[in-house]
C-alpha positions in Angstrom: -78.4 5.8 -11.8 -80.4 9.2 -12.8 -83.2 9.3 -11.5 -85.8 11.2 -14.2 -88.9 13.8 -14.0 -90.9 14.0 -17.1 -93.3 16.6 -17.2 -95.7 17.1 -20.6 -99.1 17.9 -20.8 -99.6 15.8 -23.8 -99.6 11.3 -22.6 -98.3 10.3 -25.7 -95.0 12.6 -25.5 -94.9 11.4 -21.8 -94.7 8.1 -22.8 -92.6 8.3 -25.7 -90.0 10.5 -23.5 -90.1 7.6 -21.0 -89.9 4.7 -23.2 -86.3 6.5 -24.4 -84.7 7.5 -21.7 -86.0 4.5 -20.0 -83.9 2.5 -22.8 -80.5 3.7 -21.3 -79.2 1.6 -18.6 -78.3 4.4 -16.8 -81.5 6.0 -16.3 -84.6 5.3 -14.2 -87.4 7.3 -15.1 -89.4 7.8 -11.5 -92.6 9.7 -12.4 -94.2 12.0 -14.9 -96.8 15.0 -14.2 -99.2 16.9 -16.9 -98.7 20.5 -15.7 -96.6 22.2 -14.0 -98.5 22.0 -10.3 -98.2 18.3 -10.7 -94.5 19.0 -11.3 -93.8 21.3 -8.4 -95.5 18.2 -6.4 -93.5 15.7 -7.6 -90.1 17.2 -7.8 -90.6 17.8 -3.7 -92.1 13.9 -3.7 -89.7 11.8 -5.7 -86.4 14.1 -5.5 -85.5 13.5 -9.2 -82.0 14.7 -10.4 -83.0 16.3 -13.3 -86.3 17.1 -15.2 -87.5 17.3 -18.6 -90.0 20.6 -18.6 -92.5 21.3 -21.2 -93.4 24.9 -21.8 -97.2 25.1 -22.8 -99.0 23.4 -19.9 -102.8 23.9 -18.5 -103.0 24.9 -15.0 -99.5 26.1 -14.4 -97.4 26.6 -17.3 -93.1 25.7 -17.5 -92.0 28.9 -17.2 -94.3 29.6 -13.7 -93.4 25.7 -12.7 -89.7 26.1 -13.5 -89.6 29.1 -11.1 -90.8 27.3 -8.5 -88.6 24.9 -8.5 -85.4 26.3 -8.7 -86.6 28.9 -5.3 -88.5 25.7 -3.7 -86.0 22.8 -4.8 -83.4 23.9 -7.3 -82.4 20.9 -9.3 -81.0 20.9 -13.0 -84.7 21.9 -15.4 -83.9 20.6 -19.4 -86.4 22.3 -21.2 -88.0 20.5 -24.1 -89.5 22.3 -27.0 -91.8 20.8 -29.5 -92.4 23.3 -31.6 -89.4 26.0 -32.6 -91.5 28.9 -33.3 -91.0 31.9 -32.3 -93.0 32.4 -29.1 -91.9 29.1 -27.8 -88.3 30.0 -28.5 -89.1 33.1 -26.7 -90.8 31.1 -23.8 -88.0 28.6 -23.3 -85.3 31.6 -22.5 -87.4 32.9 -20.1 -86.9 29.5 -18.5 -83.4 29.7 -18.7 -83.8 33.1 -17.2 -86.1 31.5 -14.7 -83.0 28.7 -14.0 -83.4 26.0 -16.3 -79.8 24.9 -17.4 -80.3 24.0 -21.1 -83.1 23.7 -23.5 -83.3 20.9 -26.3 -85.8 20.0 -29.3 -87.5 16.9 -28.8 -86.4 14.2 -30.8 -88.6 13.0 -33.8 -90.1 9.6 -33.7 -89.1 6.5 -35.1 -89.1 5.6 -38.2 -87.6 9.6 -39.2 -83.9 9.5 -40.8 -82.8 12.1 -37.5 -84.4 9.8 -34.9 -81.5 7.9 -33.5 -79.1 11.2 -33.6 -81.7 13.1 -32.3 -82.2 10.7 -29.3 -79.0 10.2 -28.8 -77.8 13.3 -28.3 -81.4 13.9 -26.2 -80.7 11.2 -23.5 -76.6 12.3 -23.5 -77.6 15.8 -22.7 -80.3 14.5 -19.9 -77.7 12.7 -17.9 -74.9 15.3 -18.5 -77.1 17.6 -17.0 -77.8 15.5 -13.8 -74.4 16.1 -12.9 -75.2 20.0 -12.5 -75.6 19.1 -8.6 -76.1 22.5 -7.7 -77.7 25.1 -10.1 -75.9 28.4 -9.3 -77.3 31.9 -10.0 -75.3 34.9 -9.7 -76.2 38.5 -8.2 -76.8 41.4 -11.1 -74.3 43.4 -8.8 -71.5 42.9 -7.4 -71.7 42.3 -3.9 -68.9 43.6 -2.7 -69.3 46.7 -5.4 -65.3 46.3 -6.0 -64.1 47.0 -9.8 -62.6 44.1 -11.4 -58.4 44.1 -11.0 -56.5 46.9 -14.1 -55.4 44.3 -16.6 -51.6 45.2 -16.6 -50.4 47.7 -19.6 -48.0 45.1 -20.9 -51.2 42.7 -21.9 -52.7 45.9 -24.3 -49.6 46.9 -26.4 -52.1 48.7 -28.8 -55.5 48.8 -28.6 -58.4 46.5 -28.5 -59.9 45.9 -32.2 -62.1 42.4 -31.3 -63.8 40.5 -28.3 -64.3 36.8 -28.8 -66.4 35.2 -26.5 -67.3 31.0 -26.0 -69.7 29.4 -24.0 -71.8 26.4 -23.6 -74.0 25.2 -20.9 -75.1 28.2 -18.9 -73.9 30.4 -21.4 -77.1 32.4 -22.8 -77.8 33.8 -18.9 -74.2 34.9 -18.8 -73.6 36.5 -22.2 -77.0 38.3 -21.3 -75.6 40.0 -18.6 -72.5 41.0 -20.2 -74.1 42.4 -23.5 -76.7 44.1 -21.3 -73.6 45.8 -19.2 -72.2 47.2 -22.0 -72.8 50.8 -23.2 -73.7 51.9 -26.3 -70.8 53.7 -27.8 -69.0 50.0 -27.2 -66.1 50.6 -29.6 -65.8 47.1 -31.3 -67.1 43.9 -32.6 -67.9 41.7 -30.6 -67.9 37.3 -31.7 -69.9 35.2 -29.8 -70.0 30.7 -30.5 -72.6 29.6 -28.0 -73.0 25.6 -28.0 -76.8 25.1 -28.4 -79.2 22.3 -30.0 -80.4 23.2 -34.0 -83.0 25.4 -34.6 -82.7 28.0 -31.0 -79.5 30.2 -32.0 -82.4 32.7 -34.1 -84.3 33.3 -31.4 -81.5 33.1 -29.0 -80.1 36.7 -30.9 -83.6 38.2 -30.8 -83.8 37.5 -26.8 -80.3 39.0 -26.9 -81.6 42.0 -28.1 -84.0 42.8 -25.7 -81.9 43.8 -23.3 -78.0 44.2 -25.0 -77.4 47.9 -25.8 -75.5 46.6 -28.9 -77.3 45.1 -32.2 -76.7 41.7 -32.1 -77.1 39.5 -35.5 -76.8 36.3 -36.6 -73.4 36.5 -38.5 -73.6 36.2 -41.8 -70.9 35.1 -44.6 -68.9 38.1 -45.9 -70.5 40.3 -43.4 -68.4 43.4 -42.7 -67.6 43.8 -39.2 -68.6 46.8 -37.2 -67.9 48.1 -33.8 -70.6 48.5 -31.0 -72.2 45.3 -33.0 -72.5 41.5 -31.6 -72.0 38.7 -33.8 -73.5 35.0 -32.9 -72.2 32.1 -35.1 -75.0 30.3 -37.0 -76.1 26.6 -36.7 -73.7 24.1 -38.2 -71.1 26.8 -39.8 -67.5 28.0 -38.0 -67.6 31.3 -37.5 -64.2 33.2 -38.4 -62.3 36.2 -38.6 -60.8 37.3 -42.2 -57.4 37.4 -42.1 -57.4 41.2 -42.6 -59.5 41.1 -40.0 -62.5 43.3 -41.4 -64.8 40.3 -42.4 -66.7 37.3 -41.1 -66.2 34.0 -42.9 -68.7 31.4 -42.3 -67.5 27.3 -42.8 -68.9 24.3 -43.2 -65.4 22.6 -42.2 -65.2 19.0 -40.4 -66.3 19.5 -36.5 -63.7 20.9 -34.1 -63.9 18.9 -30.4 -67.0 17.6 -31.6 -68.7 21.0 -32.2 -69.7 23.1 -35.3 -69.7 26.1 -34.7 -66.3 26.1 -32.5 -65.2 28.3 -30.0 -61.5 26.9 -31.1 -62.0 27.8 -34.6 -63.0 31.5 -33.4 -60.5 31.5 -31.1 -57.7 30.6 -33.5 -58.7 33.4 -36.2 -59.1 35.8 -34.0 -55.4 35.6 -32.9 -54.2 35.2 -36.6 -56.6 38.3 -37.2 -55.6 40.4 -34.4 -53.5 38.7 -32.2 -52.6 41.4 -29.0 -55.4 43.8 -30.3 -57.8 41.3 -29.1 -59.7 40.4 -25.9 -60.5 36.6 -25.8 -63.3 35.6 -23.1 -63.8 31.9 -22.4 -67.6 31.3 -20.2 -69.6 28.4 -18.4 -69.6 25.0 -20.5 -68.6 21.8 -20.3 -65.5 20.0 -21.9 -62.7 21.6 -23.2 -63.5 23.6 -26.6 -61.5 26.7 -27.1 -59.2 26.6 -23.6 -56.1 25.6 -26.0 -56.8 28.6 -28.4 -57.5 31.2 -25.5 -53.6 30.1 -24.4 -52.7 31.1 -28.2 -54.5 34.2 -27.4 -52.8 35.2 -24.1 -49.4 33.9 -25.7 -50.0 36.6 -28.8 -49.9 39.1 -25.8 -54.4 39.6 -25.8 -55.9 40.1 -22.8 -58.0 36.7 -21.8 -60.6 36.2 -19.1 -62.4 33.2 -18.0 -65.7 33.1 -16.1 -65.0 32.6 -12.2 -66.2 28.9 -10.9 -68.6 30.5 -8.5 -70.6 32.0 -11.2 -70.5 29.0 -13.6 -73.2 26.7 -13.9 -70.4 24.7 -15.2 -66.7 25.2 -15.2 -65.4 22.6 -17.4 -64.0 25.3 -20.6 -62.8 27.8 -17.7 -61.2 25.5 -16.1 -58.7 23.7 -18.7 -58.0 27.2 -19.8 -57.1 27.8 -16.3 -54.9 24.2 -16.0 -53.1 26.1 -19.2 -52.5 28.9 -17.7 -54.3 30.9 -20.6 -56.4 33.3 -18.4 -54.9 36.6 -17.2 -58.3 37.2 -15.2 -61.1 34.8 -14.0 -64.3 37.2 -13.4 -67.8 37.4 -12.4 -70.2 37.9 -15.7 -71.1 41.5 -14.7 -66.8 42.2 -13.8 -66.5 40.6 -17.4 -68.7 43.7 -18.7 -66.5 45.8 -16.8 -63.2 44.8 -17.6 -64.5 44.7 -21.6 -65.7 48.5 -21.2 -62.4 49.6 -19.5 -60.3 47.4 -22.2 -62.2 48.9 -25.1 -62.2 52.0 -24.3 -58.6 52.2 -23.4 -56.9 55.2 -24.8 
């Protein structure tokens, strides 16, 4: 059974929150709080296993609350966002930066054509996220200040033209740090799918920004590709590499592992596109989407990296690419901006 914290300033989204995770067998929901001091209380009273965190609270707001938490009594924070402005976008990846593994929409109400998607997907992600038992956070530097292992010459037979990055849950923390530890003069593009609910990938780019040294857009169809530029795929399209390997192609194309955009539909065009002049990069998530592709990577001689299972709020994707054998190196986020750097700027 998982055992529930719902925390909303607003009664009415309390008890409409309750009433549907409270449908699901599998789910007891064992207290709710109207601000975020009631929610450090009752995270430390009823030991939930996961909590549902508004944003805009009186008293103590989500971002203050979900910091408290996670140094007080880290457990897995699921921020929910009623409104997908811009400020609450903003607001909600400071959680994240704050701990918070994931951050959904809430569901509309009944009686609106999305409702039963919307809350299915809503009380699926909840429980998945209950089994994030321990919410890990890694250290901005390298503890043991050692440089990431020289990938071997054979793996870089000419050089590096493309990275590809994939991540899911845990992801946006992670691809932060990397962008942010690479320098400006970054000599190539770089494609990033992120898994994340409808309506966040906009302002998930613009938080991006704030501290990446590269540009980083929202890719666009027929956008020209550019070096020291990072690309994120769009809701609902595929994002691709033109054959030629010059262009982005956007498609709307049947869901690959359940997902639009893929990570195995990027992976798979990058190694058509560029095949050993690419580096393929496979982060935190959970399943399986894009492990087979990074093997088609490392097998058309690219360098591929996976992010280490210390460092991953979840290593489901890392570790079937591992089980294949597709990874040459399995890295810390920060050695991940390393090894990229010393791959792309590879003479």
């Amino acid at each position: 059974m998982v055992k529930v914290l719902i925390v909303d300033d607003s009664a009415s989204v309390r008890m409409f929150l309750r009433e549907l995770l409270a449908a699901d067998p599998e789910i007891e929901v064992i207290g709710t709080a109207a601000d975020g001091e009631e929610a450090v209380e009752a995270v430390e009273r009823f030991n939930p296993d996961v909590v549902t965190m508004d944003i805009y609270m009186p008293r103590m707001n989500g971002l203050i609350a979900t910091r408290q938490i996670m140094e007080t009594h880290p457990i897995p924070i699921v921020v929910v966002s009623g409104d997908l402005d811009a400020e609450e976008v903003a607001s909600t990846f400071r959680a994240m930066e704050a701990g918070a593994v994931t951050a959904l929409p809430r569901p509309q109400g009944p009686g609106h054509p999305d409702h039963e998607t919307e809350a299915r997907t809503f009380v699926q992600t909840v429980k998945l996220m209950a089994e994030v038992k321990v919410v890990r956070r890694w250290p901005r530097r390298d503890k043991q200040g050692s440089s990431p292992p020289e990938p071997r010459q054979t793996m870089i037979p000419a050089p590096v033209k493309a990275v590809a990055i994939g991540a899911s849950t845990g992801g946006p923390m992670v691809l932060q740090t990397i962008l942010a530890g690479l320098r400006e003069d970054f000599p190539v593009p770089v494609l990033i799918v992120q898994h994340m609910a409808m309506g966040f990938i906009e302002g998930f780019a613009k938080w991006l920004n704030l501290t990446s040294a590269l540009p980083v857009h929202i890719a666009a169809n027929g956008e020209r590709l550019l070096p020291g530029h990072a690309y994120v795929a769009p809701d609902g399209c595929h994002m691709l590499v033109e054959e030629e390997g010059t262009t982005i192609a956007l498609k709307s194309t049947p869901p690959e592992n359940g997902l639009r955009p893929s990570v195995s539909a990027l992976f798979r065009s990058v190694a058509q596109a560029y095949g050993a002049q690419a580096v393929g990069v496979l982060l935190t998530g959970m399943g399986s989407d894009g492990a087979m592709e990074l093997k088609r990577l490392k097998d058309a001689g690219a360098v591929t990296i996976v992010q280490d299972r210390e460092s991953s709020v979840i290593h489901g994707m890392p570790g079937e690419a591992l089980k294949l054998e597709a990874a040459t190196h399995s890295l810390s986020p920060d050695r991940i901006a390393i090894a990229l750097t010393g791959l792309a700027m590879e003479k």
